[in-house]
N, C-alpha and C positions, 0 to 999 in steps of 0.2 A: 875617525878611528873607531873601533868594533870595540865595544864593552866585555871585560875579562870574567868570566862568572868567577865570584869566590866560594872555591868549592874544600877550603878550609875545616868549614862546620861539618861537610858530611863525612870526610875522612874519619871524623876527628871520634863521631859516636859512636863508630864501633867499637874501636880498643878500650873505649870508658865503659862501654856495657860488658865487654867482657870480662875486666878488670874486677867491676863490681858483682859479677855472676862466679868470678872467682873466687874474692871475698868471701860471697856468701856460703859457696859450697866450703872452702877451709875454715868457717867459724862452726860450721854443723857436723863438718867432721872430725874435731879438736872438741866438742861438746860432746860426741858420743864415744872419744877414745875415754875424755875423762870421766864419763860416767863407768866405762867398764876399768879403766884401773881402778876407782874408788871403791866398785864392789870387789874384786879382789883384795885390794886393801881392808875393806870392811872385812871380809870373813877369814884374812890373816890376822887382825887385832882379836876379833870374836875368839879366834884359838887360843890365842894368848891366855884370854881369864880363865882358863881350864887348865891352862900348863906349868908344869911347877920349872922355878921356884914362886912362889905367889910374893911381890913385893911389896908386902904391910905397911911400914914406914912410908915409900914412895906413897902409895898410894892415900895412907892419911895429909903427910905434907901438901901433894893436889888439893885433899877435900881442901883442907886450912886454906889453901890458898887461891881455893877458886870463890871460895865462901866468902872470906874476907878481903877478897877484889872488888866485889859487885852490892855487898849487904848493904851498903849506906846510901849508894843512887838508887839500888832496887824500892827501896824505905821512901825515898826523898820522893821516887815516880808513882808508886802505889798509894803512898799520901795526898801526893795533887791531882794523881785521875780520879782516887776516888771523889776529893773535895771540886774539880771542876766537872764532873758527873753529875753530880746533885745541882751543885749552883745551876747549870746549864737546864736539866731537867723542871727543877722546882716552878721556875714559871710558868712553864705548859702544865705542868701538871695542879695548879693551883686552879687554872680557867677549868679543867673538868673536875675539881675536887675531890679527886683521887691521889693527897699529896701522900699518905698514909703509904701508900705504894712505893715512896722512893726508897724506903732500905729493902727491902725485898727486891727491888731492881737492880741497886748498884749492885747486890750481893750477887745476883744473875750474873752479872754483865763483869763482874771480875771474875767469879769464879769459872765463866765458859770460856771468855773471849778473852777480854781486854788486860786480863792478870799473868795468864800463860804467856797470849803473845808477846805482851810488850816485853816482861822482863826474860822472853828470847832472847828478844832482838836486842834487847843490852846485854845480855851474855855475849852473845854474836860479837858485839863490838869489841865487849872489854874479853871475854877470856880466849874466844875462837882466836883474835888476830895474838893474843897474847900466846898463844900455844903457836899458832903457825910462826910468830919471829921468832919462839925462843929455840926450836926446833930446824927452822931453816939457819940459825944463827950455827948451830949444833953442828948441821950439814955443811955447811961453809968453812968450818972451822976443823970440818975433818975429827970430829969428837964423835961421831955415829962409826967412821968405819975405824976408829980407836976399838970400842964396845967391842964391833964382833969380832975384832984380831983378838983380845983378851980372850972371849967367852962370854962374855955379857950380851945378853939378847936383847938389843935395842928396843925391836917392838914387842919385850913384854913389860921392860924398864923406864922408858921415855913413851912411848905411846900407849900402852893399853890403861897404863896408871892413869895416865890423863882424860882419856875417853870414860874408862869406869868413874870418876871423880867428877867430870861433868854430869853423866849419867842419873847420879846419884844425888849432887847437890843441885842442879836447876830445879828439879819438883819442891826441894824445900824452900827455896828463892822463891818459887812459886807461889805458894802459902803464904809465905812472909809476905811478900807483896801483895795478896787478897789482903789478909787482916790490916794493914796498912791501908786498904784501900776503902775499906770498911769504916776504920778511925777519921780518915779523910769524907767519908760521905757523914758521918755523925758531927765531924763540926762544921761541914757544908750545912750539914740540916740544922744547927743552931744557929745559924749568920740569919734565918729567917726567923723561926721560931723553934720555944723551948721544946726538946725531947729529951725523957730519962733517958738514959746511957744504956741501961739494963731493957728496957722497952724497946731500943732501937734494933739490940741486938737480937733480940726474940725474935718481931717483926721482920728481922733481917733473915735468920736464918731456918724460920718458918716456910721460907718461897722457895729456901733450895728442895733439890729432889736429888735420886740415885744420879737420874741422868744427866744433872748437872755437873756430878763434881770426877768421878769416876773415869769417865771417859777425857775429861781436861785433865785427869791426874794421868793417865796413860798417854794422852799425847805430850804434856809435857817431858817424859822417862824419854820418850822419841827423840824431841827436841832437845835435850842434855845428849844425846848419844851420836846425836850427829853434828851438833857444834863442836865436839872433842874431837868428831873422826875426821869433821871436814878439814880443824885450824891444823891434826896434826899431819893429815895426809899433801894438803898444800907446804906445809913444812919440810915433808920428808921429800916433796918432790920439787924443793927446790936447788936452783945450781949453783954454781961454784963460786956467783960474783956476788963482791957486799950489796949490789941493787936487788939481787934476787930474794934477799929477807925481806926488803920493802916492799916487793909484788907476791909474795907471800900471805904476809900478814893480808895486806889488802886485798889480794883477791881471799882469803880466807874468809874475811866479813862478807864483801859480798855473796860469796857460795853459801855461805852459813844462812845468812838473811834471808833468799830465795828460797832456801829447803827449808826452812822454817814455815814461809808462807803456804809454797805447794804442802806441804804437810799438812799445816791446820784446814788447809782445804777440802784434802783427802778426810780428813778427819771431820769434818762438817756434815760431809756428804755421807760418812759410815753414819755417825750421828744421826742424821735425819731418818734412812734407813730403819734403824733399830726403832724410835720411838712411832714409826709407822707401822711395824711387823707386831 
């Protein structure tokens, strides 16, 4: 009897490569529709802060509540990088006896990097995905196109209040979390040996420069502006079913996360730029 080839396998790879060549084209072209609704979305919120009625209250109630979301982990994280910064450091830097160096560093190294980003990316967590459910919860509940039967302009009441609120209190989070990180590198540096409190902080913010703090203070206003716009845009562009507040929120984080990172990126590279010119 004559042996049957199995020709199974080569049927079988074309429709899986195609399949997967489809994929990939539908994931890059749902990636750049949503960067172009976003920008539209983006410079319909931006009109917003310019157009009356200006909503005062709304927009302190966000501050209060984006502030008082996040102040106590931002505290809790800014006190352990700072103090696992130092622990981590101080041994190397005792073999070249240059420990003198560590509060001048930590202070670096919160105030460019590790103070902005990190307490992004806990905004990102806790307030982006919190705008994006409470907004696609809004949508879902049919309380958005309530608003504009009324006369209530949704995106200057529900969203721009929350964008400017982010905007505005991440850079203070920001701060808060350097000087916590600060307190944590000072009793990092007493678990080895004694340092005055007053010494440490001189030493400390003797190493900052313009270009340290300035440029981190402008990407953070970024990073507050687009966690608002990201949680409340995935909000407003969610649909009808209670699952879609769950892919909301969490695609919210995620989008937030990433444009955090591309950003300090961008922002790296402006940085290096300027202190080379």
């Amino acid at each position: 009897m004559k042996e049957v080839k199995n020709t199974n396998n080569i049927t079988e790879k074309k429709p899986f490569k195609r399949k997967s060549a489809e994929n990939i084209r539908n994931f890059y072209n749902s990636m750049f529709i949503d960067l172009g609704e976003l920008f539209l979305f983006s410079v319909q919120v931006f009109k917003q802060f310019f157009s009356r009625p200006y909503e005062h209250k709304e927009l302190l109630k966000q501050l209060y509540i984006t502030g008082n979301k996040s102040l106590g982990l931002v505290a809790i994280t800014g006190l352990i990088m700072g103090l696992v910064l130092t622990m981590q450091s101080q041994p190397i830097l005792v073999n070249f006896g240059v420990v003198s160096l560590i509060p001048g560093m930590v202070s670096v190294s919160m105030f460019r990097e590790i103070g902005p980003v990190i307490t992004a990316l806990i905004c990102a967590g806790k307030i982006s995905s919190g705008i994006g459910a409470e907004i696609g919860a809004m949508k879902v509940t049919e309380q958005i196109d309530a608003m504009e039967v009324s006369g209530t302009k949704p995106l200057n009441f529900v969203v721009a209040t929350r964008v400017l609120a982010t905007t505005i209190m991440v850079p203070l989070l920001v701060f808060f979390a350097d000087a916590c990180g600060l307190v944590g590198g000072y009793f990092g540096m007493n678990i080895f040996e004694k340092m005055n409190f007053q010494l440490y902080m001189t030493t400390a913010f003797d190493m900052l420069e313009f270009i340290d703090v300035v440029p981190a203070t402008i990407k953070t206003v970024v990073f507050g502006f687009f966690i608002g716009l990201i949680g409340a845009f995935k909000g407003y562009k969610a649909g009808l079913g209670t699952e879609s507040v769950g892919v909301a929120a969490n695609s919210a984080v995620v989008s937030a996360s990433l444009a955090i990172f591309v950003i300090d990126l961008v922002a790296v590279l402006v940085t290096n730029l300027l202190i080379r010119i």
